[in-house]
C-alpha positions in Angstrom: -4.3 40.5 7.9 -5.5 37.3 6.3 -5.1 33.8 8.3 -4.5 30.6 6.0 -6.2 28.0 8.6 -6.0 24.4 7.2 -8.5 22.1 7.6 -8.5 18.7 7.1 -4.6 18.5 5.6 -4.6 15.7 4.5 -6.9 15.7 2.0 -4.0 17.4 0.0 -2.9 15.1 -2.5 0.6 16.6 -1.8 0.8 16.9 1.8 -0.3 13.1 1.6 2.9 12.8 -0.6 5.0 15.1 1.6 4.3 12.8 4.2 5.3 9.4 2.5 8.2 10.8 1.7 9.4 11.9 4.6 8.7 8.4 6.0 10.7 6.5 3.8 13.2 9.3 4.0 13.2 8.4 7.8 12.6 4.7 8.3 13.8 3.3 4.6 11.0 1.5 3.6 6.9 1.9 3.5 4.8 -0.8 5.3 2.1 -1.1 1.8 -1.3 -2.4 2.4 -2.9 -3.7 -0.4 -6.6 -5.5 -0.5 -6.7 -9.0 -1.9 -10.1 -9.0 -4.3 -10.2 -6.0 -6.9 -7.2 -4.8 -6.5 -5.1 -7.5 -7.3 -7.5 -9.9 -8.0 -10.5 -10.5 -9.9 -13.3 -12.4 -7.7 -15.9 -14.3 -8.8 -14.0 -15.1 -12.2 -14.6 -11.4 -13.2 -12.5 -11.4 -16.9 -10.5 -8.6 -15.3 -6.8 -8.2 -14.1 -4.9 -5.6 -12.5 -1.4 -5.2 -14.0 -1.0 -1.5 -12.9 -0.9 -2.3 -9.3 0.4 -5.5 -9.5 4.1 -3.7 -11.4 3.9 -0.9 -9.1 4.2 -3.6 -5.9 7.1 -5.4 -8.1 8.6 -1.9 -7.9 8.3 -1.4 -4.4 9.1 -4.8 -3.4 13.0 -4.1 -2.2 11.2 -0.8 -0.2 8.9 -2.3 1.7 7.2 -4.1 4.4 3.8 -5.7 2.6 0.6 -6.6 4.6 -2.2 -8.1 2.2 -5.7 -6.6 4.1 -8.4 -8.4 3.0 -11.5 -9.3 4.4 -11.7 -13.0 3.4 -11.5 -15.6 5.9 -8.7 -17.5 6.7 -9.9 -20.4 4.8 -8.8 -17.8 1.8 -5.5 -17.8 2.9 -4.1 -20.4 1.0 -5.6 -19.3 -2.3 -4.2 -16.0 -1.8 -1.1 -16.6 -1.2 -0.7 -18.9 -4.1 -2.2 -15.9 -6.2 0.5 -13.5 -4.6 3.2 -16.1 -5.8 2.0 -16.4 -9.2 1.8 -12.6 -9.7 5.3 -12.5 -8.1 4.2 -10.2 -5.7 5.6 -9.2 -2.0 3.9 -10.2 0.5 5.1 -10.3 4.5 1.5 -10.7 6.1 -2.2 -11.3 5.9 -4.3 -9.0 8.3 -1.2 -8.9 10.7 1.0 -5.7 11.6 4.7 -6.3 10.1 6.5 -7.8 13.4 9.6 -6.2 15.3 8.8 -2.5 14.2 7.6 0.1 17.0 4.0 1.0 16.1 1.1 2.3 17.6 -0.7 -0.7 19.7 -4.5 -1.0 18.8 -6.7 -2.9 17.2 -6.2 -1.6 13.7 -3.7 -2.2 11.2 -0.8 0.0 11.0 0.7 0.9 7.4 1.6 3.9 5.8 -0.3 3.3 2.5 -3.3 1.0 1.8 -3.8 0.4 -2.2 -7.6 -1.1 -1.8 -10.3 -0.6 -4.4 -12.8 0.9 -1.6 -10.1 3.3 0.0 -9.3 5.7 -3.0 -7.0 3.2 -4.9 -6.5 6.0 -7.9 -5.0 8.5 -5.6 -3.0 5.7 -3.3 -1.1 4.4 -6.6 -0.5 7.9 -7.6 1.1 8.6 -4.9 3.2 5.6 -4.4 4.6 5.5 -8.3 5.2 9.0 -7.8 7.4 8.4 -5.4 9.0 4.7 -6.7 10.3 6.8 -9.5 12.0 9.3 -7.7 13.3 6.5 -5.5 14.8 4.9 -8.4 16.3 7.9 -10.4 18.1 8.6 -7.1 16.1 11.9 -6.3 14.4 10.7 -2.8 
């Protein structure tokens, strides 16, 4: 008799997915984290720009809650929410949890999803156009 024991599940890209999808199956909507500088931003006026993620958050924007998690001080806040504006992207917090929604209490930040070029940003946007689509072609 063979046992299939699973270890670490969720490093399954599709159990990740499975998971998402039940969520906004559930609740509606995602709460989407996304980082600020190099992943929707270029910092230190790097020539580059990040249209992929910045479409794919367009998408989502009637889906979700949106928390921008960056590590900048406050005294960024003001240029990044003028650069969320001008990218016409949603945005609900900075480094806050999305008020009025039963979540775990802590000190972290609670969100389904975090798009952040230091937290697997290739396998995070995967996952979350993936699942936009089937959103809009009525399959979710």
């Amino acid at each position: 008799m063979c046992v299939n024991i699973i270890n670490d599940p969720y490093l399954s890209e599709e159990r990740v997915y499975e998971r998402l999808k039940r969520e906004f199956k559930k609740y509606g909507k995602l709460i989407i984290a996304y980082d600020f500088d190099y992943t929707i931003n270029s910092y230190k006026n790097e020539p580059w720009d990040y249209p992929e993620v910045v479409n794919l958050l367009k998408r989502w924007a009637p889906y979700g809650y949106f928390i921008c998690y960056t590590a900048s001080p406050k005294s960024r806040y003001v240029e990044i929410k003028a650069k969320v504006k001008e990218l016409s992207i949603p945005l609900d917090y900075i480094n806050e949890n999305v008020k009025g929604i039963d979540m775990p209490k802590g000190g972290k930040l609670y969100y389904n999803i975090l798009l952040c070029d230091r937290a697997g940003l290739s396998e995070c946007y995967r996952l979350l156009k993936r699942l936009i689509t089937e959103i809009e072609e009525g399959i979710v």
